[in-house]
C-alpha positions as semicolon CSV with decimal commas, in nm:
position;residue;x (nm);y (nm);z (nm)
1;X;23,784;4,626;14,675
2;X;23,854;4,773;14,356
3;X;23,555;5,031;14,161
4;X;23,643;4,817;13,853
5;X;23,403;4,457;13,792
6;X;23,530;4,242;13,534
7;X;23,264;3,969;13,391
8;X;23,259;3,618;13,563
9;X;23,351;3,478;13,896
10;X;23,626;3,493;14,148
11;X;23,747;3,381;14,471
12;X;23,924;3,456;14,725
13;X;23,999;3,318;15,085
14;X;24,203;3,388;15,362
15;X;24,240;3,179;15,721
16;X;24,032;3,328;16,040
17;X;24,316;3,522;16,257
18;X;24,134;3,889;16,280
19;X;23,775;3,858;16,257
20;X;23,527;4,155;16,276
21;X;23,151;4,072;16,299
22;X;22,954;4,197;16,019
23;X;22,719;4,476;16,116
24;X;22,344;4,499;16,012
25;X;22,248;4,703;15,728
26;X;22,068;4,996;15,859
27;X;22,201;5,326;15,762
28;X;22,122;5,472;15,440
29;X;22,459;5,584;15,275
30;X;22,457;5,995;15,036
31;X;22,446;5,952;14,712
32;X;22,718;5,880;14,433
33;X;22,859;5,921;14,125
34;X;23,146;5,710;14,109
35;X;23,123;5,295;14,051
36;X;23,076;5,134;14,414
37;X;23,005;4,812;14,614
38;X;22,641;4,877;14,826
39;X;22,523;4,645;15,050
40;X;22,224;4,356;14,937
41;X;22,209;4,155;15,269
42;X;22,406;4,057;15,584
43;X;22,354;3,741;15,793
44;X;22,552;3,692;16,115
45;X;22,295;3,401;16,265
46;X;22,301;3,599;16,618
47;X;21,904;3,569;16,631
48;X;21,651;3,275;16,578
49;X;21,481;3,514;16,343
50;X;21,570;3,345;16,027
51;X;21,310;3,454;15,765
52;X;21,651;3,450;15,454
53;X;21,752;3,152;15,470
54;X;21,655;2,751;15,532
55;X;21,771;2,439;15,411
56;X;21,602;2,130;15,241
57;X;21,598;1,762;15,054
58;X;21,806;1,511;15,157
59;X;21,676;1,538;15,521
60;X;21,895;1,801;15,562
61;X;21,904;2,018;15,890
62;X;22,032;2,319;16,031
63;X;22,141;2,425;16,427
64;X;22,364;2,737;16,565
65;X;22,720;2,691;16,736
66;X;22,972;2,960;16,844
67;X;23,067;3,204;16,535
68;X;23,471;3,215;16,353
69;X;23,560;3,463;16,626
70;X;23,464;3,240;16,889
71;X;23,211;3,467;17,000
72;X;22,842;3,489;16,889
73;X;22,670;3,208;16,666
74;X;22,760;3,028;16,340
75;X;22,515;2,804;16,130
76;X;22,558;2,474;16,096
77;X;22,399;2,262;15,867
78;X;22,415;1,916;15,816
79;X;22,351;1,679;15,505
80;X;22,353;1,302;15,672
81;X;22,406;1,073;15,379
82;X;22,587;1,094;15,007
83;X;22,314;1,216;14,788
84;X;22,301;1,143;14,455
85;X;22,291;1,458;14,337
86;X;22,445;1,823;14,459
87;X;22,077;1,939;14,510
88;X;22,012;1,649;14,697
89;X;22,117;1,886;15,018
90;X;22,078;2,265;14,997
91;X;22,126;2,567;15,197
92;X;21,915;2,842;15,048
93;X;21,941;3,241;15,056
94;X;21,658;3,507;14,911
95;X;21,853;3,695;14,671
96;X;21,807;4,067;14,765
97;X;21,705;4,352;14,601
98;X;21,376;4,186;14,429
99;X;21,525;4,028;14,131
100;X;21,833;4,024;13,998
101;X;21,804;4,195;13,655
102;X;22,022;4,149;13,338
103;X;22,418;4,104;13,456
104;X;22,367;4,244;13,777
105;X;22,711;4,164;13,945
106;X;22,782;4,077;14,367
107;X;23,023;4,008;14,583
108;X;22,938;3,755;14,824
109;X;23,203;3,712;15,164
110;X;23,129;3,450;15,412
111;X;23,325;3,280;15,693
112;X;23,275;2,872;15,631
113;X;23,403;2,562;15,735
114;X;23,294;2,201;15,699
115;X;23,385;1,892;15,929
116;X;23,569;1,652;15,659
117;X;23,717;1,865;15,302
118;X;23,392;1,974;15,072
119;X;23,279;2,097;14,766
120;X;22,954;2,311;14,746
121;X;22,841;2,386;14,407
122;X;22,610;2,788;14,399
123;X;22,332;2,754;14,183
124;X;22,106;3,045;14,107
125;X;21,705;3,008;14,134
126;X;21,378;3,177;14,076
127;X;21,138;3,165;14,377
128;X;20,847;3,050;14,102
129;X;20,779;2,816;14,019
130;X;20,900;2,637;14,318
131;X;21,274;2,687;14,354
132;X;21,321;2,645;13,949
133;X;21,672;2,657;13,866
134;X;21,833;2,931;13,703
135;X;22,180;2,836;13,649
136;X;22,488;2,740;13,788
137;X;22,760;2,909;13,972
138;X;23,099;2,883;14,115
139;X;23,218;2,596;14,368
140;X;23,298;2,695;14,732
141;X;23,582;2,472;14,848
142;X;23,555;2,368;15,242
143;X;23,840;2,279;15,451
144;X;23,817;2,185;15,862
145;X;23,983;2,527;15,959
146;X;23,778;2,855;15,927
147;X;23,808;3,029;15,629
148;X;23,706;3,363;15,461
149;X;23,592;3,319;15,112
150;X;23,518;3,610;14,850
151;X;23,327;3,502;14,534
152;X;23,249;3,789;14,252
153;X;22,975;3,675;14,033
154;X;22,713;3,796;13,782
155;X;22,391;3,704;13,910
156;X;22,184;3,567;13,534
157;X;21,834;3,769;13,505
158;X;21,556;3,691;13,727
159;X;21,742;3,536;13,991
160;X;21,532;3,529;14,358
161;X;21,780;3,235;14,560
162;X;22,096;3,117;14,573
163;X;22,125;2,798;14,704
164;X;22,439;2,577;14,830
165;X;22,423;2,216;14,649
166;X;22,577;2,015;14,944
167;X;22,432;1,673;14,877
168;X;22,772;1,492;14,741
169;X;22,966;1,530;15,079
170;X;22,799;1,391;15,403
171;X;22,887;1,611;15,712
172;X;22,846;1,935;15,868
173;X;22,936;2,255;15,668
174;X;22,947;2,606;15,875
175;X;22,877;2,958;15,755
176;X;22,931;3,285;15,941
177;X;22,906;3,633;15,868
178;X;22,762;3,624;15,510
179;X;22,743;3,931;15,329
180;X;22,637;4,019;14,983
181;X;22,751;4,338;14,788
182;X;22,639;4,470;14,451
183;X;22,824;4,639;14,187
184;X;22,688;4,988;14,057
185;X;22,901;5,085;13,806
186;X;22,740;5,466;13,808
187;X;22,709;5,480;14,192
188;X;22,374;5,536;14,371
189;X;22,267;5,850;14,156
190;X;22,251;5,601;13,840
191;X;22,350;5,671;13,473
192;X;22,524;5,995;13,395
193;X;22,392;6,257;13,170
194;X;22,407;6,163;12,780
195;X;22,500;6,387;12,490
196;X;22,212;6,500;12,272
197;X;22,270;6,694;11,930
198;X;22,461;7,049;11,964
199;X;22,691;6,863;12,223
200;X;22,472;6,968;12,533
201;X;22,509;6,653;12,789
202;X;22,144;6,645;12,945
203;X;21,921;6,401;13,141
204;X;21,720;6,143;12,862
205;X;21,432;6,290;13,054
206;X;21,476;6,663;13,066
207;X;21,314;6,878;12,786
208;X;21,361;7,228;12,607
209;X;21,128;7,456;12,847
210;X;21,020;7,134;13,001
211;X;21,028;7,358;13,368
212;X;20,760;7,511;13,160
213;X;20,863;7,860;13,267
214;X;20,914;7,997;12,964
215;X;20,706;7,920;12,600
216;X;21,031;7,744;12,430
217;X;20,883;7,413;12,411
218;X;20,539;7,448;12,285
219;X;20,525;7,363;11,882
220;X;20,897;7,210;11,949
221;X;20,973;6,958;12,226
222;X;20,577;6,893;12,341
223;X;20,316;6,960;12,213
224;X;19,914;6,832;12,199
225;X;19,712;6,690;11,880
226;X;19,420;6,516;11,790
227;X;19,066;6,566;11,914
228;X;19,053;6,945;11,928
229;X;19,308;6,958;12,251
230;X;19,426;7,212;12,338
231;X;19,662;7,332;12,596
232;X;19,742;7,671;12,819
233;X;19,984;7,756;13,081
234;X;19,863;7,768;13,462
235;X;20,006;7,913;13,758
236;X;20,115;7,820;14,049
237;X;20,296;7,527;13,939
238;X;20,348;7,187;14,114
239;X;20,569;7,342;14,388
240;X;20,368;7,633;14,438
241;X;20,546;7,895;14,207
242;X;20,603;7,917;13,873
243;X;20,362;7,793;13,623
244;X;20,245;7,452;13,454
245;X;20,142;7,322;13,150
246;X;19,782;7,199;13,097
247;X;19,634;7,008;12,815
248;X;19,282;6,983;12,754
249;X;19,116;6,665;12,576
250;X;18,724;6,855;12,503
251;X;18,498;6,511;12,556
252;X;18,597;6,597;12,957
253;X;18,665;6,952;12,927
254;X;18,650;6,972;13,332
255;X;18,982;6,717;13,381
256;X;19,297;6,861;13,238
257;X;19,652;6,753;13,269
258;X;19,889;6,946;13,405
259;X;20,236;6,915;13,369
């Protein structure tokens, strides 16, 4: 996978030969600076614990044979009849991470198959009101043989579900091994420091004197006004050293802030 995203959706597939089952997120992976791919959610249907994912409309139901390796468990889920809509038979996922926020970008991989050639339409949703749609996404093309699929996508804001709109094809359709990445473009340690006048890169957050060690920052970067406040320093500060900066408002001259 490359660090680079580029806006809207792709996909990719390749025929099961060399299969590896996914593993279960667990570990919790230092801290970077550089774009990367972390892991949302993975779902290799090896338990009956199922809390992610169910399926609905169209009398739709769902069962567990032997994974794309031929080992383990696969789902399969099967819409009966022609319905007359995509909708009309879904397979839905709880988007990770909360909510999706403003072109948040994934990857989603997944082992799949179907018993006759299919068409699946992705369409995004917000858990409230009930399942309300929230746009469309790619298709996801079935054929009878095991395939690996990899769809990039950017998830639209406030997306809770993605759901698989089977309800045109009657049959069974397969997943295995579904895992969903998303894209940090600044790595895990977020944004990277900005430039402020005088060509100093600093934090948006970080102050002159803001450590409050030293007296730079009162009458320039803070400050307190109105109501007679006033302020002091105070040692120890918040880690035990040092010193901190209260401000007192005088209608509760007992309950300072410190700083």
């Amino acid at each position: 996978m490359s660090s680079g995203f580029k806006k809207g959706t792709s996909i990719f597939s390749t025929k099961a030969s060399n299969i590896r089952r996914s593993t279960a997120p667990g570990y919790e992976a230092p801290l970077t600076s550089s774009p990367e791919w972390i892991l949302a959610t993975s779902i290799d249907f090896e338990t009956d614990n199922a809390p992610d994912y169910r399926v609905q409309n169209g009398g739709t139901t769902m069962s567990y044979v032997t994974g794309a390796d031929g080992t383990g468990r696969a789902l399969k889920v099967t819409n009966p009849a022609v319905q007359s809509a995509g909708w009309g038979s879904q397979l839905i996922f709880d988007f990770p991470l909360a909510v999706a926020g403003q072109d948040d970008q994934y990857v989603l991989r997944m082992w799949v198959k179907a018993s006759v050639p299919a068409s699946a339409g992705i369409q995004y949703q917000k858990a409230d009101p009930s399942n309300a749609y929230n746009g469309n996404g790619p298709q996801v093309n079935f054929t009878t043989e095991w395939t690996e699929l990899e769809i990039q996508f950017t998830a639209p804001a406030a997306t809770e579900l993605i759901a698989f709109d089977m309800g045109l094809t009657a049959g069974d359709f397969y997943y295995d091994n579904i895992v969903l990445e998303k894209y940090l473009p600044y790595g895990t340690e977020g944004p990277p420091p900005v430039d402020v006048p005088g060509g100093v890169p600093t934090m948006v957050e970080k102050i002159t004197g803001g450590d409050m060690e030293s007296d730079a920052g009162l009458g320039g970067s803070f400050y307190v006004q109105n109501g007679g406040s006033t302020s002091k320093f105070e040692a120890p500060g918040a880690d035990g050293t040092g010193r901190a900066f209260v401000a007192t408002n005088p209608l509760s001259p007992t309950h300072g802030i410190r700083s």
